[in-house]
C-alpha positions in Angstrom: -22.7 -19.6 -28.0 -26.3 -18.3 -29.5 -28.4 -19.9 -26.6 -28.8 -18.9 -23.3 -27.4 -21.5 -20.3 -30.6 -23.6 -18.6 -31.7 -21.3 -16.3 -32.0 -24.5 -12.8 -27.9 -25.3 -13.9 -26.9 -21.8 -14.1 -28.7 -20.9 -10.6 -26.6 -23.9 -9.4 -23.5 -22.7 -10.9 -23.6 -19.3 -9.5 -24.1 -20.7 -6.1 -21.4 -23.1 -6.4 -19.4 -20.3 -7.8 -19.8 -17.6 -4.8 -19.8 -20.4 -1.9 -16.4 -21.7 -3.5 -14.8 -18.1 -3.9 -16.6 -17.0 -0.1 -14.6 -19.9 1.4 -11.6 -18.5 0.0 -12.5 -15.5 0.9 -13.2 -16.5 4.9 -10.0 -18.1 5.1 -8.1 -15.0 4.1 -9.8 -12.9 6.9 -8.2 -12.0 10.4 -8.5 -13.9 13.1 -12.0 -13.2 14.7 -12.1 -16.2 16.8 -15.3 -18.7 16.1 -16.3 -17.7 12.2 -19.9 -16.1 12.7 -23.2 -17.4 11.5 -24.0 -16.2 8.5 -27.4 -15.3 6.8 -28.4 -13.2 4.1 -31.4 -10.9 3.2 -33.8 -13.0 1.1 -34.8 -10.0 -1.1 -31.1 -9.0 -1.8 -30.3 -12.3 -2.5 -32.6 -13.0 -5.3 -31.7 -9.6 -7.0 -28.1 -10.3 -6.9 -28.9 -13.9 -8.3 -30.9 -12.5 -10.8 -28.3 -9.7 -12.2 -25.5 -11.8 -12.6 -27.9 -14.6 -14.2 -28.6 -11.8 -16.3 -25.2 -10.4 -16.7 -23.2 -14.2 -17.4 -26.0 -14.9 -20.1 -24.9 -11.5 -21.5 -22.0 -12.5 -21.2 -21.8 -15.8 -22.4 -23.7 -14.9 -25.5 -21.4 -12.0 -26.2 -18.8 -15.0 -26.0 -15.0 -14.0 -27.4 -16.2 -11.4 -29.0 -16.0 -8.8 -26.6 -14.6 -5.4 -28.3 -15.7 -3.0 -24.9 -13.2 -1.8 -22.4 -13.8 -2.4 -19.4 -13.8 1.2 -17.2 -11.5 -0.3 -14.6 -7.3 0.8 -15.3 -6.5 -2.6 -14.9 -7.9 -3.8 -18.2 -8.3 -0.6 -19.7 -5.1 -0.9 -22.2 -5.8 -1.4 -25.5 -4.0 -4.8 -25.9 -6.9 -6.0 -23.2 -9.6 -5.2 -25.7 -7.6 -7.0 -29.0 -7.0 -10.4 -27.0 -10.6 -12.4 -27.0 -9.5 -14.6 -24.3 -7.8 -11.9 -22.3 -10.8 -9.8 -22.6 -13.4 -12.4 -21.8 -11.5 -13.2 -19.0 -11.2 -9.6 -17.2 -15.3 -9.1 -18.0 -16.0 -12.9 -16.0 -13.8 -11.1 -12.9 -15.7 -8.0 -12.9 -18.7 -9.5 -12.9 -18.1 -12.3 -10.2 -16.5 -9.3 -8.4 -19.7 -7.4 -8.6 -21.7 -10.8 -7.2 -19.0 -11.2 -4.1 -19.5 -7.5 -3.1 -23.1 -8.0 -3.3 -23.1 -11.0 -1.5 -21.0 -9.5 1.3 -23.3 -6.4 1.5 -26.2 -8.6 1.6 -25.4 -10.7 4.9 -27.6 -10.0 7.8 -25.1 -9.6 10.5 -23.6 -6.9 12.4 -21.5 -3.8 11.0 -18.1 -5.1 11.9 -18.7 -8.3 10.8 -20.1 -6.9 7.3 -17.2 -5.0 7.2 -14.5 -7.7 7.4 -16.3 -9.8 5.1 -16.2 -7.0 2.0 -12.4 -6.6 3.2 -11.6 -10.1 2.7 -13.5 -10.1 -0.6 -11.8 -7.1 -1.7 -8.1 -8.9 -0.9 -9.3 -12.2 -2.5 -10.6 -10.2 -5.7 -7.4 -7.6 -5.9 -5.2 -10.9 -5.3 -7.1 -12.9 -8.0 -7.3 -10.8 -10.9 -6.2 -12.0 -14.3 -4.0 -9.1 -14.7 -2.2 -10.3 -12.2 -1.0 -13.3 -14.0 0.9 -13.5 -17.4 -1.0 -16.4 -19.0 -4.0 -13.8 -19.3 -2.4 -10.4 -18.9 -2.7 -9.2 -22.6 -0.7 -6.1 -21.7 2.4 -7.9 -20.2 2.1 -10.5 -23.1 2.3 -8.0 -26.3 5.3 -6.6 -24.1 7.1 -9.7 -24.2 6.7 -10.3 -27.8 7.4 -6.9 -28.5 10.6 -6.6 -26.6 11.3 -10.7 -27.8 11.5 -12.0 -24.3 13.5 -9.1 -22.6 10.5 -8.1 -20.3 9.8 -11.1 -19.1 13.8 -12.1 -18.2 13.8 -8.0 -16.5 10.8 -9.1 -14.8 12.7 -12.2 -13.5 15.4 -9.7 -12.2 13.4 -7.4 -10.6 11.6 -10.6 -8.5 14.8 -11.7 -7.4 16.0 -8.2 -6.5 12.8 -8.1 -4.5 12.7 -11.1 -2.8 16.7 -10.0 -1.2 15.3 -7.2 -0.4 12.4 -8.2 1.4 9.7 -6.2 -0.2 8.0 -4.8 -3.4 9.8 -2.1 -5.1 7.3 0.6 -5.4 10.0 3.1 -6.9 13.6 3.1 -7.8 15.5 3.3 -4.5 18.8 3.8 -5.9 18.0 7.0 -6.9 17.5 8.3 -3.2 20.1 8.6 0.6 18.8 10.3 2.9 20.3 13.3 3.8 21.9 13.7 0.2 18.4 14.7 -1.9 15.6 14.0 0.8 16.0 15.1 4.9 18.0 18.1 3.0 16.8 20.9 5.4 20.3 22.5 7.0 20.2 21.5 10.5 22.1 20.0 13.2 21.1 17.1 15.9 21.3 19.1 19.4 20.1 16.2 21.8 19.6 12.3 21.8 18.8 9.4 24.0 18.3 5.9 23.3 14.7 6.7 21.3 15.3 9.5 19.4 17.3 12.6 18.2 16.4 16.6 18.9 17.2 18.1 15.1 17.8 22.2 15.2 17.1 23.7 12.5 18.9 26.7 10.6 17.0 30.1 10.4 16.5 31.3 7.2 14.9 34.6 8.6 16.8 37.3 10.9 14.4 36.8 13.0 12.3 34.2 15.1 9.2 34.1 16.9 10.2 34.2 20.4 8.4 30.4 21.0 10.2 27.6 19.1 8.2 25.0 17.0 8.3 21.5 18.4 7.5 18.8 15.8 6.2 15.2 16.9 6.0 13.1 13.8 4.9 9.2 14.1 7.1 6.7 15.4 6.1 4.3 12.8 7.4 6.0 10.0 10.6 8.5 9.8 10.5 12.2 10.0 11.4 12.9 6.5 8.3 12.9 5.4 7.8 16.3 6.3 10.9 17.3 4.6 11.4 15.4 1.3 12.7 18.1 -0.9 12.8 21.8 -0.3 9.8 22.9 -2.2 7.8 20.3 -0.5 9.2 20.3 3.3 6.6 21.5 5.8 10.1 21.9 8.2 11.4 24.4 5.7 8.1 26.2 5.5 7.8 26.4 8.9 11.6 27.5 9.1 10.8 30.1 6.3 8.0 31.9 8.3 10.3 32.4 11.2 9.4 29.9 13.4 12.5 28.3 15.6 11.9 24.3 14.5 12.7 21.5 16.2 12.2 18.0 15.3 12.0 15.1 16.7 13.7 11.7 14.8 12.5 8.6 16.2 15.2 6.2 16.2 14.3 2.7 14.8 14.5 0.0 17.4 16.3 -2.5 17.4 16.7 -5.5 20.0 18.2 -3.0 22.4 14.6 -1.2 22.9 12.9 -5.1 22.8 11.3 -3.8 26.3 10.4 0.0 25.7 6.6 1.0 26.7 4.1 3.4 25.8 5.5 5.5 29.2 9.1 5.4 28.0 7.8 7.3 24.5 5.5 9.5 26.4 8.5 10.3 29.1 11.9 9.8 27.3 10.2 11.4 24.3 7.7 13.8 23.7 7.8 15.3 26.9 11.9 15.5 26.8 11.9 16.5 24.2 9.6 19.8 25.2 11.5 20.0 28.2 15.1 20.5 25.8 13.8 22.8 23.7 12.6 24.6 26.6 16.0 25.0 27.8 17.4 25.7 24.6 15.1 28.7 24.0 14.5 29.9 27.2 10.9 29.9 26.2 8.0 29.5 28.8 5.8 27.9 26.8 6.4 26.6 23.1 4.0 25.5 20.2 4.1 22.1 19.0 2.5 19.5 16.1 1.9 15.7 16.2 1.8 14.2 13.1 -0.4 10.7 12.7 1.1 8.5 15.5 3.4 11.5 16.8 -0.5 13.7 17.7 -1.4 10.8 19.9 1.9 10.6 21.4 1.5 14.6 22.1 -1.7 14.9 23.2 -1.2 11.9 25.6 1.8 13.7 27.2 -0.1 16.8 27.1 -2.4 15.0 29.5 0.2 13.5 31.9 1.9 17.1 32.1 -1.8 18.6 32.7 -2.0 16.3 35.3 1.3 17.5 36.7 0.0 21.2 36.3 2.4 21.8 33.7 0.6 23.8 30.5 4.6 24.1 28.6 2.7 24.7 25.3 1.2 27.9 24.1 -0.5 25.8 21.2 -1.1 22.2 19.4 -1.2 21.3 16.0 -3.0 17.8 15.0 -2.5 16.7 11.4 -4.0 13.3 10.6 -4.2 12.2 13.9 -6.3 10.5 16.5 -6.9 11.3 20.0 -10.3 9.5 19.7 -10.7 6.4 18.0 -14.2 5.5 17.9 -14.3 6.1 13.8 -10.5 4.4 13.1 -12.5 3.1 9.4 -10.7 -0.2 7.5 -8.6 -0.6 10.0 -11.0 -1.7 12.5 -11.7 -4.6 10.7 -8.0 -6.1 12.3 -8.7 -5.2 16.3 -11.2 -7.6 18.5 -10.6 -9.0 21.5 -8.7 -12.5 20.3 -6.3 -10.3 18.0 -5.2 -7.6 20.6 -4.9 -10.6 23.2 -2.8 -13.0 20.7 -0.4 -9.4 20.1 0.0 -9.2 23.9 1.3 -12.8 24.4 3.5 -12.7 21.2 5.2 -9.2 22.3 3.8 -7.6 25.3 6.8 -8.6 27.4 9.2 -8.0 24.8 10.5 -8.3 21.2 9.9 -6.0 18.4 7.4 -5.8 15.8 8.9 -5.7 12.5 8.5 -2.8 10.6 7.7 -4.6 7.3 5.0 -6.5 8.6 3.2 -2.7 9.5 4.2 -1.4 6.0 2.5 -4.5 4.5 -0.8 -3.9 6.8 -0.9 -0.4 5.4 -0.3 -1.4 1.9 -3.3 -4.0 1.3 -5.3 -1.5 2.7 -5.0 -0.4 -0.9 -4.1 -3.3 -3.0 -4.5 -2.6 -6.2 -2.6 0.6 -6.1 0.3 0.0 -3.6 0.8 -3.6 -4.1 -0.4 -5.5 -7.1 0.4 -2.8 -9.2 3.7 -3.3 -8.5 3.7 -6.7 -9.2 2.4 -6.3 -12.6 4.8 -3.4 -13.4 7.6 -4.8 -12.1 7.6 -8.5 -13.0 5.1 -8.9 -15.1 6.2 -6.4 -17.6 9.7 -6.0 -16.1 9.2 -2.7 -15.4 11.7 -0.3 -13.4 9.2 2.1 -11.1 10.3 5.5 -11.9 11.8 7.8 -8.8 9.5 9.3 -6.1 10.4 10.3 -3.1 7.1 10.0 -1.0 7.1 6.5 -2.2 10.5 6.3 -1.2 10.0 7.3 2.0 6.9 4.8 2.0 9.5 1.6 2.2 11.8 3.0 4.8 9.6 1.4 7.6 10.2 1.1 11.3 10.3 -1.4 13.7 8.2 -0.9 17.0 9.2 -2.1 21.0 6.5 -4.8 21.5 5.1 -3.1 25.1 4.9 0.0 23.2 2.7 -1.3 20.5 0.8 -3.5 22.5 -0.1 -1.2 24.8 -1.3 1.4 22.6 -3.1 -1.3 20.5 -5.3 -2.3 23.2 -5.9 1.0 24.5 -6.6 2.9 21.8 -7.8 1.2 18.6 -9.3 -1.3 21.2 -10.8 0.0 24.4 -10.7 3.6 23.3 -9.3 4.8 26.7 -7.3 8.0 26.2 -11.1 9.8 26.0 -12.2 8.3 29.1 -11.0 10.7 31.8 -8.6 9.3 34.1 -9.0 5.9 32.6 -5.6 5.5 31.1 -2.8 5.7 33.6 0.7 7.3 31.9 3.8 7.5 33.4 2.2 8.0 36.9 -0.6 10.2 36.2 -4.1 10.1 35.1 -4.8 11.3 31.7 -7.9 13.7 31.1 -8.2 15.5 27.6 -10.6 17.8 29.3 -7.8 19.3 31.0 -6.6 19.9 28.0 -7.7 24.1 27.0 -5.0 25.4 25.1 -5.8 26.4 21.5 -5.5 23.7 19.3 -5.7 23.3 15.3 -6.6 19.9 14.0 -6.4 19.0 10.0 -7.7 16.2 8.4 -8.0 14.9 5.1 -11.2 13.8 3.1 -9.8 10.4 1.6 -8.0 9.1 4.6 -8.1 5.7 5.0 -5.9 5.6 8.1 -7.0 8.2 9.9 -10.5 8.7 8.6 -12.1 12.7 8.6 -14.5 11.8 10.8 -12.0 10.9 13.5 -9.7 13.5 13.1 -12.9 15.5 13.3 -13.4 13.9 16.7 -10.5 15.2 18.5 -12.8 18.7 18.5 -15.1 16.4 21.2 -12.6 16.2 23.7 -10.3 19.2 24.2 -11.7 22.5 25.8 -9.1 25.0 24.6 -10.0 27.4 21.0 -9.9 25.0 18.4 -9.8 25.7 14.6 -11.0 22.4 12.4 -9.4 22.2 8.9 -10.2 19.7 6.4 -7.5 18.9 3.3 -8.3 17.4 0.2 -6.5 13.9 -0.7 -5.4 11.3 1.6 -3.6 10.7 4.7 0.1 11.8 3.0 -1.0 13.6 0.2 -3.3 16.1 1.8 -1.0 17.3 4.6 2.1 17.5 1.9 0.6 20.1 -0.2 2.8 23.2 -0.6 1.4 26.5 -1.8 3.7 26.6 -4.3 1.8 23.7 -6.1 -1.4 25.6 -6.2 -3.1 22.3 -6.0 -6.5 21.0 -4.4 -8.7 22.9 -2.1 -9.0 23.2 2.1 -12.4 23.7 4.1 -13.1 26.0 7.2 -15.8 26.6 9.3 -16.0 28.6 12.5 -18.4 26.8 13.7 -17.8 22.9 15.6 -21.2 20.9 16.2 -20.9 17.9 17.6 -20.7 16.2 14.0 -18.2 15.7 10.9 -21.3 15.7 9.2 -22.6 19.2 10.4 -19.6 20.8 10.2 -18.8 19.6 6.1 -22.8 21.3 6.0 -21.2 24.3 6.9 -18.0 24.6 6.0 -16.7 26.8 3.0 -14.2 25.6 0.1 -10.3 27.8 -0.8 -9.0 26.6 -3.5 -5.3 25.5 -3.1 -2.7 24.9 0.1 -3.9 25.4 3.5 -0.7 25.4 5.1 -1.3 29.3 4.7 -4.3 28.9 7.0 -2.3 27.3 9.6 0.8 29.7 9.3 -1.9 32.6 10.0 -3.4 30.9 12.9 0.4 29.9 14.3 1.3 33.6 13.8 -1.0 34.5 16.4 0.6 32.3 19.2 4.4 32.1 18.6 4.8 35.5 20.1 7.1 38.3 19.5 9.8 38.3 17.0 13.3 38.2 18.7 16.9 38.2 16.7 17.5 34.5 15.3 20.0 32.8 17.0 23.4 32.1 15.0 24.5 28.2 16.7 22.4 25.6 17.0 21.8 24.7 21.1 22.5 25.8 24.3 24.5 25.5 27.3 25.0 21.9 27.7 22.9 21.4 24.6 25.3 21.4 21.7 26.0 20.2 18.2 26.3 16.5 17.8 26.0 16.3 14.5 24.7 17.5 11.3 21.4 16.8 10.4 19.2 14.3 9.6 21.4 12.6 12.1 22.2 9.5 12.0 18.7 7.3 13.9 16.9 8.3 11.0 19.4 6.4 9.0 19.0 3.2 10.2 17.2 0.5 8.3 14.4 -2.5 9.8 
């Protein structure tokens, strides 16, 4: 291995190489319809060629003898770096991996197109990396020998235990019930229909604001997430600054609700469920939040009551969420024309989409971290994941009505309607964000990859009221739970909203830690005068049914 390879049969080889690994690569993609014509720039083809030419002979001359490791935490153990072949074999990845990314960066072809290409190299690389398999995992292999065999036969164990299960264990799930140490917050369930529970909360202060807090979280996931342990739970905070909460559980359909719509959420829920706590409180107006999923959910039925000449809410809180999905990021790379029309025939007139196959979607958005990982840890090297209760939480999924989800696929990751007035019709009525001028605060976080800053950001484009833009550092879960307490991360504010993300992060100033006490300022400011906190849960014909978390939020997909 002193020579370098012929320079003609090593230009051949890389070729072969990339047009084997983009086939594989193409046939891993979504379903776009015809495959599109590919060509690539000239100029950033020949330096790509010329790197990893450059890079294999390095490579290849360096041979077995590789002692560096590599930066990426895959291979970054030290048992990586002692194994020749182990180690050879993790620097060929990285460096092919390198040439694919190039190569898909490199084609001459529209932005979408672009985009879907790198995602599919991205899952073909994640999927194919030599950590990922125990004949080259040094790691997993010194494990075995070290624990004589026990690893592997754990590993064995944990596969099986999987595979009953029906998905990846991503922590130890006998550790957790809901309702015993997560969904902890004393309440009790004052109201339910076939889609979901009202949840009351206890008071913790003596007294209340006069206007209750209504929270909306997504349909796709369960409510907990904003209540997985006390010093965590947005619901207790919220209950602890003297707001009257209210939450709304989704219950997690089944073939009963095969035939539910977009409407029935917008009418059966979120808007009876402002309508209850209405009653309950006696309040005129109330303040409410929609979470992810749950802020679409609100602001469409903010629209339909606008349209109705109803204004029941003296604010709105957005966290994560779109009302305007013209920036929706990775996902994007999943919605054309073919895929929303195939969805439509499989489930637009009924049947449910399972919530496992959504949690999978979400989870190879990451790869590395939330599913190979997991394979390596847990079968691999017949690992046990330790307890955590977000991740927890993360493989409770949810099933979805087919009308519902179709409807809302097409309409809003698709055609973008909700921000064309009066081009969406809901339950009756035109829907016009314009309409929409009560004071609003919208949060979003800088790493979210489902609901990217820019279109939370975007939300500021369409409704009139006062609005106060927030950013959170973190992701899509990790930002919004952030308690003071923690004295973690940093927020942004600026006063200032031109029409750009861009312009405003120009702008805007950094806090250091939570800014949940940001938000619990603004709030203050429009929940009214402080009344004497009432001692039962409901109202009138509005009474206990049971004791919270209820039971919907108990039911598994």
């Amino acid at each position: 291995m002193n020579s370098e390879p012929d320079w003609v049969e090593a230009t051949q080889q890389f070729q072969h190489t990339l047009a084997e690994s983009w086939g594989k690569a193409l046939h891993s993609m979504p379903p776009v319809g015809a495959p599109p014509q590919l060509r690539f720039a000239p100029d950033k083809l020949q330096a790509l060629q010329q790197a990893y030419l450059k890079e294999s002979a390095e490579l290849w001359n360096q041979g077995l003898g590789l002692q560096s490791r590599p930066a990426d935490k895959r291979f970054a153990a030290e048992a990586w770096s002692a194994n020749p072949v182990s180690a050879f074999a993790a620097a060929l990845y990285l460096l092919n991996a390198r040439a694919l990314l190039g190569l898909a960066d490199a084609a001459e072809t529209d932005p979408k197109t672009r985009a879907r290409l790198r995602f599919a190299v991205e899952q073909w690389m994640a999927a194919s990396a030599p950590s990922n398999f125990m004949a080259l995992n040094a790691e997993a292999q010194k494990k075995a020998l070290e624990t004589h065999g026990e690893s592997i036969a754990k590993g064995l164990q944990n596969l099986l235990k999987d595979i009953q299960q029906g998905h990846v264990s991503m922590t130890d799930e006998s550790v957790f019930e809901v309702g015993r140490n997560v969904a902890t917050t004393e309440g009790a369930v004052v109201f339910e229909n076939e889609l979901f529970q009202l949840i009351e909360y206890k008071p913790l202060t003596r007294q209340v604001y006069e206007r209750p807090f209504l929270v909306i979280p997504p349909c796709i996931n369960k409510f907990y997430i904003l209540d997985l342990q006390p010093g965590n739970s947005v619901i207790r905070y919220l209950v602890e600054q003297g707001h009257r909460t209210f939450v709304v559980s989704w219950r997690n359909p089944d073939e009963s609700l095969k035939d539910k719509t977009w409407d029935d959420y917008i009418a059966d829920g979120a808007i009876k469920a402002i309508e209850v706590v209405q009653e309950i409180s006696a309040a005129r107006q109330i303040n409410a939040l929609g979470f992810c999923v749950g802020g679409t959910i609100l602001g469409t039925a903010l629209g339909v009551l606008a349209a109705r000449g109803k204004k029941p809410l003296a604010s709105a809180t957005f966290l994560t969420a779109f009302l305007d999905f013209s920036e929706t990021g990775v996902l994007d790379v999943f919605i054309d024309e073919a895929f929303v029309r195939f969805r439509e025939m499989q489930l637009g007139r009924g049947g449910i989409l399972k919530g496992q196959e959504l949690a999978s979607t979400f989870s190879f958005l990451r790869p590395n971290d939330l599913v190979w990982n997991y394979v390596v840890g847990n079968y691999l090297k017949g690992e046990t994941p330790p307890p955590f209760d977000l991740l927890y939480w993360n493989s409770d999924s949810t099933n979805l009505p087919g009308p519902m989800f179709t409807w809302y696929l097409r309409n809003t990751y698709f055609e973008n309607n909700l921000i064309k007035p009066g081009k969406c019709t809901v339950c009756g009525e035109r829907v016009d964000l314009r309409k929409l001028d009560l004071p609003a605060y919208i949060y979003g976080s800088r790493e979210d990859h489902i609901v990217p800053i820019a279109g939370a950001y975007a939300s500021t484009r369409h409704l009139t009221g006062k609005k106060r833009f927030v950013m959170g550092a973190s992701g899509h879960i990790a930002g919004v739970i952030n308690p003071p307490a923690n004295k973690k991360r940093s927020y942004w504010t600026n006063e200032k909203l031109p029409k750009t993300f861009g312009e405003w992060l120009k702008g805007a100033q950094e806090h250091p830690g939570s800014w949940w006490p940001d938000w619990a300022g603004w709030l203050k400011g429009h929940a009214g005068k402080q009344v004497a906190a009432p001692k039962s849960y409901g109202k009138g014909k509005y009474q206990p049914i049971e004791p919270a978390p209820g039971r919907y939020v108990k039911a598994r997909a």
